[in-house]
Structure formats: C-alpha cells, structure tokens
C-alpha positions in Angstrom: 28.8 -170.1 -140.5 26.7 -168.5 -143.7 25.7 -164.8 -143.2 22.3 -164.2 -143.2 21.4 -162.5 -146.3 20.2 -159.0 -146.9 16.5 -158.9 -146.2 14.6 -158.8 -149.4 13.2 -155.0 -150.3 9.1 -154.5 -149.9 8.0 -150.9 -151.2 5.0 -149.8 -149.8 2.8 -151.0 -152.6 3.8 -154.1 -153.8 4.3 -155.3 -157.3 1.5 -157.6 -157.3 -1.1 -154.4 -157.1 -1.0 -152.2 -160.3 -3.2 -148.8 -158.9 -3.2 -145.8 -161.2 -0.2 -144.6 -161.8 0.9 -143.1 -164.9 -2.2 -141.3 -165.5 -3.3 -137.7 -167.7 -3.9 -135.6 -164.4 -0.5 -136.9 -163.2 1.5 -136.3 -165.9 0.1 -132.4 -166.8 0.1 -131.6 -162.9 3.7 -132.3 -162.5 4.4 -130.7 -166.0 2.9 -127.4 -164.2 4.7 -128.2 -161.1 7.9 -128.2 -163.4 7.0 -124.9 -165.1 6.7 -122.7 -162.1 9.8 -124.3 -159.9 11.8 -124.4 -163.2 10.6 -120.3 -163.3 11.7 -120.0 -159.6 14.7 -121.9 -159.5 16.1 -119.7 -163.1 14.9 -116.4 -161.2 17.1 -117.6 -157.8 19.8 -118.5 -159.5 20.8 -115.9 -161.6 20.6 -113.6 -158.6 22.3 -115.8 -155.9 24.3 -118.4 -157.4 22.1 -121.3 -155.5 19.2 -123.1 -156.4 17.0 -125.8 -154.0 15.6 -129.0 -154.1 12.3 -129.0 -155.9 11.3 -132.5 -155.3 10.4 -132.7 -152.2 7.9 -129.6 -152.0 6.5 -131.3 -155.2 5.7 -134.0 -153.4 4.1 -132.4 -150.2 2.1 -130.1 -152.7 1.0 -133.3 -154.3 -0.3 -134.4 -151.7 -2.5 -131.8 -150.7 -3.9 -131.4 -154.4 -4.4 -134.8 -154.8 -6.1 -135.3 -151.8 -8.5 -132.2 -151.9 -9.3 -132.1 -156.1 -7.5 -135.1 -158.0 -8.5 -138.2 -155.8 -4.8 -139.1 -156.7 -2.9 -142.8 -155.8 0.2 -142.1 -154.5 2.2 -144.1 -157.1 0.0 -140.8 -159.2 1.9 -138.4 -156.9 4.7 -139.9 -157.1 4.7 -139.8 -161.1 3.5 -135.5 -160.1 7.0 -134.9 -158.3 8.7 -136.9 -160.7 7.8 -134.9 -163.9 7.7 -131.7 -161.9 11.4 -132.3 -160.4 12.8 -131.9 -164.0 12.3 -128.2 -163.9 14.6 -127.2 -160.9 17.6 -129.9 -162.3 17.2 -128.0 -166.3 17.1 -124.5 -164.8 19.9 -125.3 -162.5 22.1 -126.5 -165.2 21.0 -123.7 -168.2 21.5 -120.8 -165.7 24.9 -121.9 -164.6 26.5 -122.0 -168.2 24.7 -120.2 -170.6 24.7 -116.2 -169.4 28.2 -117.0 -170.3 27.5 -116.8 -174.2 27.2 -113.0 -173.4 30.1 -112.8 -171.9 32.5 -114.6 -174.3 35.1 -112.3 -176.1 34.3 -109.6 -178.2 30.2 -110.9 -178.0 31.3 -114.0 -180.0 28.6 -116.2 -178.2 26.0 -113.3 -177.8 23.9 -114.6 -181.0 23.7 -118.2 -179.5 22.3 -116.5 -176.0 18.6 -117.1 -177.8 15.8 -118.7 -176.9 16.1 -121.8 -179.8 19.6 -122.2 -178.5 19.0 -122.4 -175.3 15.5 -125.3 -175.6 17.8 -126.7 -177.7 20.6 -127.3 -175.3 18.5 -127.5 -172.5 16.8 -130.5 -174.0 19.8 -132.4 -175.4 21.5 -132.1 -172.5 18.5 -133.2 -170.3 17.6 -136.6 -172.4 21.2 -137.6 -172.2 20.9 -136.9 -168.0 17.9 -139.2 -168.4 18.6 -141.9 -170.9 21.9 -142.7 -169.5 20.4 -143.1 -166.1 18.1 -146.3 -167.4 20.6 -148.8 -167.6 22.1 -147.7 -164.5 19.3 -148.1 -162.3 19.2 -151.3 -161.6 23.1 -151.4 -160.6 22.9 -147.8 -158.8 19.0 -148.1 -157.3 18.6 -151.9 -156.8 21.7 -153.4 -156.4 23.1 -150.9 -153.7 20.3 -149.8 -152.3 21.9 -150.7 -148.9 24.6 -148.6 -149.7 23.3 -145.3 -151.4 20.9 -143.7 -149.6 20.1 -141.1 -151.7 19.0 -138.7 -149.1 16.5 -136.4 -151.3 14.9 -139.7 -152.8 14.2 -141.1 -149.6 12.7 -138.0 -148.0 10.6 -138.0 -150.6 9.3 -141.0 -150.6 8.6 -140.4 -146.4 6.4 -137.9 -147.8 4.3 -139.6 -149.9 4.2 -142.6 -147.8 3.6 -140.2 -145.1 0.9 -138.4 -146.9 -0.8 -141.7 -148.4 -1.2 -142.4 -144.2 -2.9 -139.4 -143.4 -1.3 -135.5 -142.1 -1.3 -131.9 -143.2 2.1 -131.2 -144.8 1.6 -128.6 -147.3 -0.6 -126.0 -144.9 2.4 -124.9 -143.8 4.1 -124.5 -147.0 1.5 -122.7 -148.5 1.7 -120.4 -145.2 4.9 -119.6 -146.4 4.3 -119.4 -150.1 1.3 -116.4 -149.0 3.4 -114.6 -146.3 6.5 -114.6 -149.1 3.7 -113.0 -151.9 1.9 -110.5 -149.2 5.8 -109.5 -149.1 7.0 -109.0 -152.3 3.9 -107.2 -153.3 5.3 -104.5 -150.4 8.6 -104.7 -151.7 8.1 -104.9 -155.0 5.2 -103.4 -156.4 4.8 -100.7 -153.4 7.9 -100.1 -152.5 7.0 -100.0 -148.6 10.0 -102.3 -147.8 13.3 -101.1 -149.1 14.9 -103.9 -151.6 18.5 -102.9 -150.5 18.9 -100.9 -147.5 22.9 -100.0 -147.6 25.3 -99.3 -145.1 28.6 -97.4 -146.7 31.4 -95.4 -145.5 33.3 -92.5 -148.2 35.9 -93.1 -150.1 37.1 -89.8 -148.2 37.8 -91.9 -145.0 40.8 -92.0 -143.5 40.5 -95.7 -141.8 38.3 -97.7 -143.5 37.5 -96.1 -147.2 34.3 -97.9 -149.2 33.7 -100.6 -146.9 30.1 -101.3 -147.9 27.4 -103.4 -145.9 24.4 -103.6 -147.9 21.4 -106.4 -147.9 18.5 -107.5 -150.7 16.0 -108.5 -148.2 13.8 -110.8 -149.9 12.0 -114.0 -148.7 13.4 -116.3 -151.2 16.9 -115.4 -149.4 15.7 -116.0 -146.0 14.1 -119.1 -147.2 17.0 -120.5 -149.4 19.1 -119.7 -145.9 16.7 -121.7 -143.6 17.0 -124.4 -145.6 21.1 -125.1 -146.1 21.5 -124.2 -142.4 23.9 -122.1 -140.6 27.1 -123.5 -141.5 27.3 -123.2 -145.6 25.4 -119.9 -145.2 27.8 -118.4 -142.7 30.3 -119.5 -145.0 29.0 -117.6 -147.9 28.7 -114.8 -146.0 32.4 -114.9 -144.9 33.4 -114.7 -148.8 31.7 -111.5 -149.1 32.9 -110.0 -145.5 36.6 -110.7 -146.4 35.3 -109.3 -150.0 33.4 -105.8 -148.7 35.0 -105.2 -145.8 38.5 -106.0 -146.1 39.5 -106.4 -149.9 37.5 -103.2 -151.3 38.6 -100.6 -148.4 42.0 -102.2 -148.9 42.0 -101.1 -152.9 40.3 -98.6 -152.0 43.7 -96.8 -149.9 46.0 -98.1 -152.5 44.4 -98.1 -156.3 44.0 -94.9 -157.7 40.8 -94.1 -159.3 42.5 -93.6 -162.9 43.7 -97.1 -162.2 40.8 -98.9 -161.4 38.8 -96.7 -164.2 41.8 -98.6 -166.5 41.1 -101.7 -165.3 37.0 -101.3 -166.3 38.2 -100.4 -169.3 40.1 -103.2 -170.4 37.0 -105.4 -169.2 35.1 -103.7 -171.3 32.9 -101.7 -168.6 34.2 -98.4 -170.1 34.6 -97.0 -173.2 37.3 -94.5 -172.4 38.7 -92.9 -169.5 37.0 -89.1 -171.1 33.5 -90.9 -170.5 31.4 -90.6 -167.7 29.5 -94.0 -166.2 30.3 -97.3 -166.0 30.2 -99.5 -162.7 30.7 -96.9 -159.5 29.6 -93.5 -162.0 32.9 -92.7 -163.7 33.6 -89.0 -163.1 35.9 -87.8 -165.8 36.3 -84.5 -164.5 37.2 -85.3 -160.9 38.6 -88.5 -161.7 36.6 -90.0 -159.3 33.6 -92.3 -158.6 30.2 -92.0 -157.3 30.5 -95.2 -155.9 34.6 -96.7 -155.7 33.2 -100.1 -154.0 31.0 -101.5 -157.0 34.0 -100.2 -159.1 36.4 -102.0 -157.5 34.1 -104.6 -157.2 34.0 -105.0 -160.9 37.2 -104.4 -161.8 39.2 -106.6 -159.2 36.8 -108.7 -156.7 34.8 -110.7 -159.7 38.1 -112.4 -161.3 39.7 -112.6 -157.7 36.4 -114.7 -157.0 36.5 -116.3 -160.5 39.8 -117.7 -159.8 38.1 -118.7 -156.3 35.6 -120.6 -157.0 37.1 -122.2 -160.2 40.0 -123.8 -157.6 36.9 -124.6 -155.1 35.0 -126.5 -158.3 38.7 -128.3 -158.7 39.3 -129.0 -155.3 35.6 -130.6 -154.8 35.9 -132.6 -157.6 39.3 -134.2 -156.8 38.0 -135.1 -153.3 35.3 -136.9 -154.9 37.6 -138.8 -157.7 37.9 -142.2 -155.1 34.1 -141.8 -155.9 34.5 -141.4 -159.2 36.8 -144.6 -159.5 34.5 -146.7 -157.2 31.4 -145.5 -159.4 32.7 -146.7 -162.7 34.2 -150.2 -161.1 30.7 -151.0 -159.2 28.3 -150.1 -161.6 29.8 -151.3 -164.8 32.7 -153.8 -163.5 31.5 -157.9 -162.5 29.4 -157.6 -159.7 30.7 -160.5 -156.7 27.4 -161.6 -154.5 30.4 -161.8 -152.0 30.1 -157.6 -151.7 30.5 -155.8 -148.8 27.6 -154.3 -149.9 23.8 -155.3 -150.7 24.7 -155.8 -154.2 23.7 -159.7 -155.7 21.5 -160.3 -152.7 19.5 -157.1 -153.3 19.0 -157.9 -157.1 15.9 -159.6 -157.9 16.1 -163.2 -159.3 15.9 -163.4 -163.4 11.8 -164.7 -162.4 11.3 -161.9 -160.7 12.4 -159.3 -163.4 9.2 -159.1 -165.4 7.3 -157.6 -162.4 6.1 -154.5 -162.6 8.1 -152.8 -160.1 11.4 -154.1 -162.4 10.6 -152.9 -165.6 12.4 -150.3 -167.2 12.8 -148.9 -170.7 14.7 -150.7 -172.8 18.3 -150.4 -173.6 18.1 -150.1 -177.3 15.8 -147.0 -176.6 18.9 -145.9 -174.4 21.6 -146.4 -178.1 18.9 -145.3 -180.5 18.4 -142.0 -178.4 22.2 -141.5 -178.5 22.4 -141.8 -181.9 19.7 -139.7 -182.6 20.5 -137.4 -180.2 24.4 -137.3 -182.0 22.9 -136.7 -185.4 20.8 -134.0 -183.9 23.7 -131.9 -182.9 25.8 -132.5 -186.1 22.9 -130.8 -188.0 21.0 -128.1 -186.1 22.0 -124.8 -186.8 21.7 -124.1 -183.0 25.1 -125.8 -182.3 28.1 -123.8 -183.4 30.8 -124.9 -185.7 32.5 -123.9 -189.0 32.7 -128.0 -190.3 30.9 -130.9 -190.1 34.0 -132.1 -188.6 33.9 -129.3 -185.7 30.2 -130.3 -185.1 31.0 -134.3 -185.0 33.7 -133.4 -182.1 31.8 -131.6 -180.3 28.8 -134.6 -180.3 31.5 -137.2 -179.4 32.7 -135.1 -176.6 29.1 -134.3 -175.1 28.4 -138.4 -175.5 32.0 -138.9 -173.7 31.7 -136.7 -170.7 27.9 -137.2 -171.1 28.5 -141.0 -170.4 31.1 -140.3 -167.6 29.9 -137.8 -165.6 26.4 -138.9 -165.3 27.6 -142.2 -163.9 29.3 -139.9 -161.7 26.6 -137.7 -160.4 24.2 -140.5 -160.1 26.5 -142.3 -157.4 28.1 -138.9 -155.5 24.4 -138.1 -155.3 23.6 -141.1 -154.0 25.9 -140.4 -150.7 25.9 -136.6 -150.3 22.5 -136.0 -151.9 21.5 -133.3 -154.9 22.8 -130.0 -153.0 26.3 -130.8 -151.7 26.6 -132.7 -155.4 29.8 -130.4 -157.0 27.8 -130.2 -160.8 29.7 -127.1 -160.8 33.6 -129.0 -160.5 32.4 -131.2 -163.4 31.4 -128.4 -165.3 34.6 -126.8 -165.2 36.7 -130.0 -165.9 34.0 -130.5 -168.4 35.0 -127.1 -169.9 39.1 -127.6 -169.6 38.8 -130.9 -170.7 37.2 -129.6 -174.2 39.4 -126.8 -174.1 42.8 -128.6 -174.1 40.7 -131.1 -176.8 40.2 -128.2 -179.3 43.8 -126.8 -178.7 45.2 -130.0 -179.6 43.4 -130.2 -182.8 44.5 -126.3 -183.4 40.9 -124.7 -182.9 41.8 -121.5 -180.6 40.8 -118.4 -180.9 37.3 -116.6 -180.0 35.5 -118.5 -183.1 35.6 -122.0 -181.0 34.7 -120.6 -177.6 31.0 -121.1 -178.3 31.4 -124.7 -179.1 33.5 -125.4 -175.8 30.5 -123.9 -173.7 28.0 -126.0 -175.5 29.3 -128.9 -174.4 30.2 -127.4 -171.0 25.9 -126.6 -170.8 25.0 -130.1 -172.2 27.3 -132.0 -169.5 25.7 -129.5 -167.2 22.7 -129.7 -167.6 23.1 -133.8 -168.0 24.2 -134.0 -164.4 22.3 -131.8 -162.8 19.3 -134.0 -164.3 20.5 -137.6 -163.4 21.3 -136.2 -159.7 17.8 -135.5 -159.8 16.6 -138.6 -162.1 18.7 -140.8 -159.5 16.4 -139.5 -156.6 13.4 -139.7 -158.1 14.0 -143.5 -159.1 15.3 -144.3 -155.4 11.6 -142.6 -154.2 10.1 -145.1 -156.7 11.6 -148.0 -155.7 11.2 -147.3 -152.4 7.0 -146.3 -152.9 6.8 -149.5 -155.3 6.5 -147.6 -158.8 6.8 -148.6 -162.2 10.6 -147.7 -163.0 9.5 -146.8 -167.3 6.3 -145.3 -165.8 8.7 -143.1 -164.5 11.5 -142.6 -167.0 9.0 -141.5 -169.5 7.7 -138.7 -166.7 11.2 -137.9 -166.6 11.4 -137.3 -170.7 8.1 -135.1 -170.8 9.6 -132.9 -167.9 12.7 -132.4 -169.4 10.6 -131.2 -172.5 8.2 -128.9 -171.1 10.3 -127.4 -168.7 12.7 -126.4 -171.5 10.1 -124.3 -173.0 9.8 -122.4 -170.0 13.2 -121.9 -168.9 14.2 -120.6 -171.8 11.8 -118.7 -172.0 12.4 -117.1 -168.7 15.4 -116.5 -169.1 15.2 -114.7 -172.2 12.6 -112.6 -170.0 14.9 -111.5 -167.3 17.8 -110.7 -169.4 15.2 -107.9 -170.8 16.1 -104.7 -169.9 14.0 -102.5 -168.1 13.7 -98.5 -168.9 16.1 -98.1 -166.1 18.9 -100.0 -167.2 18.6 -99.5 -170.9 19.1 -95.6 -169.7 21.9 -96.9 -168.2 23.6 -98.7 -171.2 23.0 -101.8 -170.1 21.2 -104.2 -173.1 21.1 -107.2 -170.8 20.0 -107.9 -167.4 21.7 -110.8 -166.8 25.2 -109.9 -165.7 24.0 -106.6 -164.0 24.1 -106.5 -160.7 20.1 -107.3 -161.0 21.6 -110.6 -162.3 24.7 -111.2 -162.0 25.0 -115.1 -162.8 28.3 -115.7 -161.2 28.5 -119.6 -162.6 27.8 -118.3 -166.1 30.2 -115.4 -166.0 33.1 -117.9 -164.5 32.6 -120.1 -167.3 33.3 -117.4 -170.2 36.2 -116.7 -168.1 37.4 -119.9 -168.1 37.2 -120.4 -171.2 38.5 -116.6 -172.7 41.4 -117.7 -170.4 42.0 -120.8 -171.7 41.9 -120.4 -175.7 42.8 -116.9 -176.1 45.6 -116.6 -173.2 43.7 -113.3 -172.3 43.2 -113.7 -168.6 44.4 -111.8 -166.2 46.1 -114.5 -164.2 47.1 -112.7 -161.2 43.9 -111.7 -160.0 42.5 -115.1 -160.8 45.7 -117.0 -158.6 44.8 -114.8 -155.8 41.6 -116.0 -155.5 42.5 -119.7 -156.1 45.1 -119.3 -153.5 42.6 -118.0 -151.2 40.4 -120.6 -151.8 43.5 -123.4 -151.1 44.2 -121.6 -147.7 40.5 -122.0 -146.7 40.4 -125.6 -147.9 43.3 -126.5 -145.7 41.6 -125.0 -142.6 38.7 -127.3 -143.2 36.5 -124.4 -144.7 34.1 -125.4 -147.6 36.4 -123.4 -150.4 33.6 -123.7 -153.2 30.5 -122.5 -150.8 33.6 -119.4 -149.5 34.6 -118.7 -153.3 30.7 -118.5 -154.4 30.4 -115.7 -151.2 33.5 -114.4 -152.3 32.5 -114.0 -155.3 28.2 -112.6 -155.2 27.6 -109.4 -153.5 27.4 -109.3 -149.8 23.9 -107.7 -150.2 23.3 -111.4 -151.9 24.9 -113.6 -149.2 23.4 -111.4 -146.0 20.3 -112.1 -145.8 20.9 -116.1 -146.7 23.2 -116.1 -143.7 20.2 -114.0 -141.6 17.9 -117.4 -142.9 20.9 -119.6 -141.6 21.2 -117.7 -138.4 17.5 -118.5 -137.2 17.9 -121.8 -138.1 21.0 -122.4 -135.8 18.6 -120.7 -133.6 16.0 -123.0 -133.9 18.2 -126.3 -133.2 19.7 -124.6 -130.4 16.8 -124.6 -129.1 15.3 -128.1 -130.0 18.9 -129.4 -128.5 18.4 -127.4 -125.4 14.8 -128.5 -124.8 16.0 -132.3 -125.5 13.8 -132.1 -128.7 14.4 -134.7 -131.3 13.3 -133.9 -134.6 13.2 -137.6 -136.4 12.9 -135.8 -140.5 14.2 -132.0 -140.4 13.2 -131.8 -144.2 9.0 -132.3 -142.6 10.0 -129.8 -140.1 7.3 -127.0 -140.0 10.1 -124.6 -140.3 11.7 -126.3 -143.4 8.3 -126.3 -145.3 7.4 -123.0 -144.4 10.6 -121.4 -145.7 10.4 -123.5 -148.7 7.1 -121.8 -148.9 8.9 -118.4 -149.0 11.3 -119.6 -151.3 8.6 -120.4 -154.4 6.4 -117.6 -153.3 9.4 -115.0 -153.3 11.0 -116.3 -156.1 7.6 -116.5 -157.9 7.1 -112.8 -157.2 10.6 -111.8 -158.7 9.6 -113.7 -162.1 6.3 -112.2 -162.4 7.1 -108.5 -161.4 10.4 -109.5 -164.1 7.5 -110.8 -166.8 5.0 -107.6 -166.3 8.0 -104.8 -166.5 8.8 -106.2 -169.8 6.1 -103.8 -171.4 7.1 -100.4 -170.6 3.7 -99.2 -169.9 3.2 -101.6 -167.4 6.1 -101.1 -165.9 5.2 -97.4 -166.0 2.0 -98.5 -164.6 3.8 -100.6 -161.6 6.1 -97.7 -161.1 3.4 -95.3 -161.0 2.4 -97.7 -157.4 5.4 -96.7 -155.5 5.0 -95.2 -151.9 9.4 -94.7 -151.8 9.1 -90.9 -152.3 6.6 -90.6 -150.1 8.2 -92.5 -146.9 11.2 -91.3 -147.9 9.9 -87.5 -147.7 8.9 -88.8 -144.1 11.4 -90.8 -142.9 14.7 -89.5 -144.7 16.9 -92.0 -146.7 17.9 -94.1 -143.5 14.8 -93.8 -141.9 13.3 -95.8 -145.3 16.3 -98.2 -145.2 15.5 -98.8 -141.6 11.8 -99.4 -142.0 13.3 -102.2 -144.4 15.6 -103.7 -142.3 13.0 -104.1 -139.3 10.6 -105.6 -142.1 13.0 -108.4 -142.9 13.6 -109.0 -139.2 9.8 -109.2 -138.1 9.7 -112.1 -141.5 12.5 -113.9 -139.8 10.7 -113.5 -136.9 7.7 -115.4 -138.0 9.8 -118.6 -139.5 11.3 -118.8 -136.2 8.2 -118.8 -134.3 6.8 -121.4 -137.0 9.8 -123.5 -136.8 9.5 -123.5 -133.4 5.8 -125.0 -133.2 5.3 -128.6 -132.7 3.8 -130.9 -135.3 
C-alpha cells in the first residue's frame, strides 16, 4: 500500500497574489523597531545576563501601527518584524563577547572596546548569520517544515495572521510598556521606589556572617521573569541562594580579610594592601571591609561561577552534538523522498520554483559576500593582528565556525526555539577551538588574545542572528512572503541596528560622576553592569593562552555545575544565577513566581490557554520589559552630561523619605512597590481575552 503523501503547504496568502510587501514604510518602521529593542535588549543584558525574544512583540506592535496609521498588508508587517528582529539577535551576540576586550590581561583588548570596533564586528558577524542562512532555507524551512517547528517563527506568524483577521493584541502590551515607564520614572528619576532595597547580616555574626539578600526591583526583571516561567527563573535564583547565602557566609568564617584583600589584589581590584577602596571598602587600618560580601563576591564567587557556567556552556552543547551531526547530514547530505520526515514531498517541484513565494537570493550573492566579507577582515584596521598572515587565520576561522555553527543554530533552533538555543556553548567552543588553533601555530601570550575574541564575537553574533533569521523565514513561509524580500530586510537590520548597539554600549560603559569618584573608568563590569558572558570570555581565554587562571576556583564551579546536571538541574541557567548577583536573579524569580501562579490557577479552573505567547499576561510583561528597559537606556543616555545628571539628581525625594521613614522604612516602601507591580500582571494575566 503507497502512503499518502504529505499534504502540500498553503500560506495564508498564496503565491499567485503579490500585495505590498517590501515596501519604504516597511522597511524604516522595522529599522526603528530594531533600534529601540536592539537599545533594550544591550541595556538587559549587560545587567542580567538574559535577553528576550523581540520578534514577536514586533509583530503585535506592527499590527497595531499598521492598522491605525500605515494601512499596512501583512506580508508589510511581516517584512516590519523581520527587519526590526535583527536588533535583539546583534545586541544579544555583541554584549555577550565584547565587554570582555576590557577585561583581557593587562587592558590588552581595552583599545579595540570602541565604537568602530564594535559596528564593525557587529556587522561582519551579522551578514555571515544571514548570508549563510539563504541556501539553507530551502533544506531547513521547506524541506522539513514537518519536522522543525520553529516555535518563535510560528508564533509569529499566529500573530500576524491573527492580527490580519481582526483583535486588539498590542493594547495590552502598550499597558505594560506605560505602567513599566510611570515606574522607572519613580525609581529612577525620583527616587520614590528604592532601586535595591538590601537585606544583610555583619560580618561580626557569630552564625551566619555576610549573608546578604538584596533585590533591583525593576519592571524589566519582573517582566523578563514572567516570560521564561517559573522553572529556569527559580533555577537562577538557586545559583545565587547557594551563592549569598551559603558560599559568602561560608568565606566569610574562614577567609581572613588580609586574604581576600590579597586575592582583589591579584585580580587587579586593588592596588596594594596600604590602600583604602576597592570592592567591599578596603580598610587598611582595621584590616577590614565595609562590605566583606561584595568582596568576597569579587574575589572568589565570580571565577567560582566562571568555571560554572563555562562547564554548563560545555555540557549544553555536547547534549546537543546528535543535533549537530543530524544537522550537517540532513541539510547538506542526499536528501531520500523515502524520509521519515516531510523532506522530498514538502519541496516544491522544479515548475513550481520560480513562484514568488520560492525565490530567494542567489547563491553567488551568498560566495561573493564571503569573499568580500574575508578580504574585509584581512584589511581593516579594526581587526587585530601583527601579519597579514595573523589576519588571514583569523578570517578562515570566522568563515569555518561561521559555516558550522550557523548550520547548527539554524536546526537546534528549529526544535527548542531562539531562548533555550545554547549560543553561549558555541561561543565558548568557538573560543577554545581558536585558542588551541593559535597555540599550535605558537601565537600565545596577551598580544593574540584580542584576535581569539574577535572571532569568538563574529561566531557569536553569527548565531545569535541565523537563530533569529531561521524564525523569521519559518513566519514567512508560513504567511506566504517573498523569501529575498525578506533576506534583504534581514541585511538592512543587521546594518542599522549595528549603529545603534554600538552606540549604546559605548554609552553605558560611560561613567557617571559617581563611579568615576569611585575609580571606576567603565561601567560595564561594575556591578551597574556587570556583563557576566563578556567577563567569562576574557577569562577563558587569559586562562587558556597565558596559563594565568586560577584553576581551582574555576573547577569548583564546573564541578558544581556537573553535580547539578546529574540531578536533572539546568547547569547553564544554575551557573548564570550562580554567577550574577542575587539582587539580579530575585526579582526574575518574583516575575516567575506569579506566573506559576497564574497557571496554577488556569489549571485549577480547567482553563486552557491554546497560545501562552498571546496571553494577556505574556504581552503585558513584555510591555514592562521594553518600557523598563527603555527607561534604563535613556536615564543611562541623559546622565552622560554631568549637568544633566546633576539636573536629574537634583529630582530625588531619597533624603527626604528617608528623613521620614528611616533606611528600612525607604527600603520597605520599595519592596511593597515592586509587590503591588507584580500585583497588577497577575491580575492582568488573569483576565480573559
């Protein structure tokens, strides 16, 4: 008996109707859309580690505005969310590698942490995520689409379909986005709402000595909490329990303060042991800090969780190599129609190939932007290297990994979708891989640890954008879009949102009054922002081409991370907690907690939610997620110039409330702030559509 074959695929607009599509308004609205979530998603992630899903809030926004002002098609709002998705996948991937130029040994990396260098990066890096996804498409998109559902892509394209039907998606979103901004103009600008209300016991205690429970209780935490859902965030927030309440008292009995002031020493925190400062308040004198938990923190807990989350990175990826192996067979081996998949029978027939839903860019476009793209990097200045040699090693390698780990990324997104995808794990094999590459040809030593993180960012970057290029070509296919339509939206976000993110980057790593009285030339890597990925990278690669690690610390925390793993733990989401500030990983699991709430709720009441990611509470906290995040940038951007920040600071009602209140009545006043802003997602979340 024949099987029946696989149903033929019909997108919502079929390829005999050509309505506007890639159009002016299109294009510049989703460039904008690309600018401000590539602004948000930099701002998140250098404070937390995390970054979310742009795409789909693109899309419900584009619905409302081109319903209400642009009388848009929806193949036009599709082409919006397309060009406006490269923003979150660029940021993602330039905040997770580059802070670590500042961190590199002795500041050999701190003249390529500039704003050229980074466009630079940020756009090689992206083209290759895009150009390497063309020929794939048809293999990964068509072929299989029975196979790899490519969750975001799909949700997306519910959306749009959703919204070309008729319904009010982005009312509640832009709830959200104006509670988040009434917020952080409280918390920020007023200082009504305390940013970090701490709980802390002395160093002088005799049970449990610098245990430290602090929170920043923003809306973009809340938010970003809401939206990955009670278990990852409760697992995040275990990494920084064990971290701040059992590894810091712990250190705190047994370290003495000479020791640990040592330690900062050696990392380059203190100058000398006779000067007061440093992470905690150094007290020469008394031989003491002002505060032994952020000193331990810094001296101990950061490589502990560095060695953490770099065996969580390896772990992840090596669970994912059957993946890997299948992705490189099916999408580049002989393709049998007798698949167990939708492969041959999903393929259009050779006729039907010059359709305009089947028409991509062309290959050569795909070899000639290689080439270019390799003769770029063996001339600009922006990419390190003492040879023409040195710079031709590093291109091959980017090209190399470029070409293997996209393939990768496309198809592990494909199953697991864009925020389980481990981008981080390739990174990091990304980063030994080059590392053991330049030992072998002799190039150790701080002069070549530049180079290895350049290609570390490009591959970075490159992934993070053809996760997000493999969604967006799933939602076309599915809508019924022009596939080059869309790869050329794809190239003009990857463009314009470098210009920002580099940009705003280079913003927040300004110092403000307060920490340059501090000492502290750079913003990113305080604890303003700490940018855990980017600091883990220098230390990787320190560790690996200079031998100047401190190995113990760094097995701890990979053994700690292996223990997890074995009890079924997410290691990489426990290292990342383990390794941010519990103040950072709090309030996420506070945004987790009323979402558990919420499906307990739906499950008790027999409510079936059919799309979580329409939910009224998922939009609405993606609401407070841009509108927090948003807030953080801009207050960043104004405090730039001292006189406004003089001006803003000039605003503040802390002294005031505190005079009233006292210290813990302030922090209080805080706390029961953030709890009345969960309050309202939960009661949102809770209404019915």
């Amino acid at each position: 008996m024949i099987p029946n074959p696989t149903p033929a695929h019909k997108p919502f607009i079929p390829a005999t109707e050509s309505p506007a599509e890639f159009t002016l308004k299109a294009i510049i609205t989703g460039a904008v859309f690309g600018v401000l979530f590539g602004a948000a998603t930099v701002y998140l992630s250098l404070k937390a580690g995390l970054s979310v899903s742009a795409s789909i809030p693109i899309a419900v926004l584009a619905i409302s505005l081109g319903r209400r002002f642009l009388n848009t098609t929806i193949l036009e709002n599709n082409i919006i969310q397309t060009t406006g998705s490269a923003g979150e996948s660029i940021a993602s991937g330039v905040v997770f590698t580059m802070p670590g130029f500042l961190f590199l040994t002795g500041g050999s990396g701190a003249d390529f942490f500039n704003y050229w260098t980074i466009l630079t990066l940020a756009i090689l890096g992206g083209l290759i995520g895009t150009l390497m996804m063309i020929p794939l498409r048809r293999s990964l998109i068509v072929q299989e689409h029975g196979t790899l559902p490519y969750p975001e892509g799909t949700a997306c394209a519910s959306v749009l379909i959703a919204g070309e039907k008729g319904g009010d998606f982005a009312k509640t979103a832009y709830q959200g986005l104006g509670v988040a901004l009434l917020y952080a103009l409280l918390q920020k600008v007023l200082h009504v709402i305390a940013e970090v209300p701490v709980w802390a016991t002395k160093q002088a205690n005799r049970y449990f000595p610098s245990a430290q429970v602090a929170g920043e209780i923003t809306p973009e935490y809340l938010g970003v909490g809401y939206i990955i859902g009670f278990r990852i965030s409760a697992v995040l927030v275990g990494g920084g329990i064990l971290a701040w309440l059992g590894l810091i008292p712990l250190l705190a009995s047994v370290v003495p303060g000479d020791t640990i002031a040592l330690q900062l020493q050696k990392l380059g925190y203190l100058d000398n042991l006779q000067t007061a400062g440093g992470p905690g308040g150094w007290n020469p004198a008394t031989h003491t800090f002002t505060d032994t938990a952020a000193a331990i923190y810094r001296a101990y807990i950061r490589q502990i969780g560095a060695g953490a989350v770099t065996a969580g990175g390896f772990m992840t990826l090596i669970k994912t190599i059957p993946t890997i192996v299948s992705s490189f067979r099916q999408s580049f081996g002989p393709q049998s129609p007798k698949g167990g998949s939708a492969a041959a029978s999903s393929l259009p027939p050779l006729e039907a190939r010059g359709l305009r839903t089947e028409q991509d860019l062309s290959v050569r476009i795909v070899i000639v932007g290689s080439l270019v793209l390799t003769a770029l990097m063996l001339i600009l200045p922006q990419i390190p290297g003492d040879s023409l040699l040195t710079k031709l090693l590093i291109a091959v390698l980017v090209i190399v990994f470029g070409f293997f780990f996209v393939t990768v990324a496309s198809r592990i997104v494909g199953l697991i979708g864009s925020s389980s995808s481990p981008v981080s794990g390739m990174t990091i094999a990304t980063i030994m891989g080059t590392a053991l590459v330049f030992i072998a040809f002799g190039l150790t030593g701080k002069l070549y640890e530049p180079a290895v993180l350049v290609v570390g960012s490009m591959i970075c970057v490159a992934a993070a954008n053809a996760g997000a290029t493999s969604q967006d070509l799933k939602t076309g296919y599915l809508v019924g879009a022009t596939p080059k339509y869309q790869q050329m939206a794809l190239f003009i976000g990857v463009i314009v949102s470098s210009l920002v993110v580099g940009a705003t980057v280079k913003i927040l790593d300004t110092p403000t009054p307060d920490l340059l009285a501090q000492g502290i030339t750079h913003a990113i890597g305080s604890d303003k922002f700490p940018a855990p990925q980017g600091t883990l990278m220098a230390t990787l690669i320190k560790g690996l081409l200079s031998f100047n690690l401190d190995w113990q610390f760094v097995l701890v925390g990979a053994f700690t991370a292996f223990v997890f793993e074995l009890c079924g733990v997410s290691a990489l989401a426990f290292a990342v907690g383990l390794y941010l500030p519990l103040s950072t990983t709090l309030p996420i699991f506070i945004g987790g907690l009323v979402k558990s709430i919420v499906d307990w709720n739906a499950k008790r009441k027999g409510v079936i939610e059919e799309d979580a990611d329409l939910g009224k509470g998922n939009l609405f906290a993606t609401g407070l997620v841009a509108g927090g995040a948003l807030a953080g940038v801009a207050v960043a951007l104004l405090s730039v110039n001292e006189s406004i920040y003089n001006g803003l600071a000039s605003l503040t009602l802390e002294p005031a409330l505190t005079a009233a209140l006292g210290e813990k009545g302030y922090m209080l006043l805080g706390a029961l702030a953030f709890f009345g802003l969960a309050g309202i997602l939960w009661r949102v979340a809770e209404q019915k559509r």
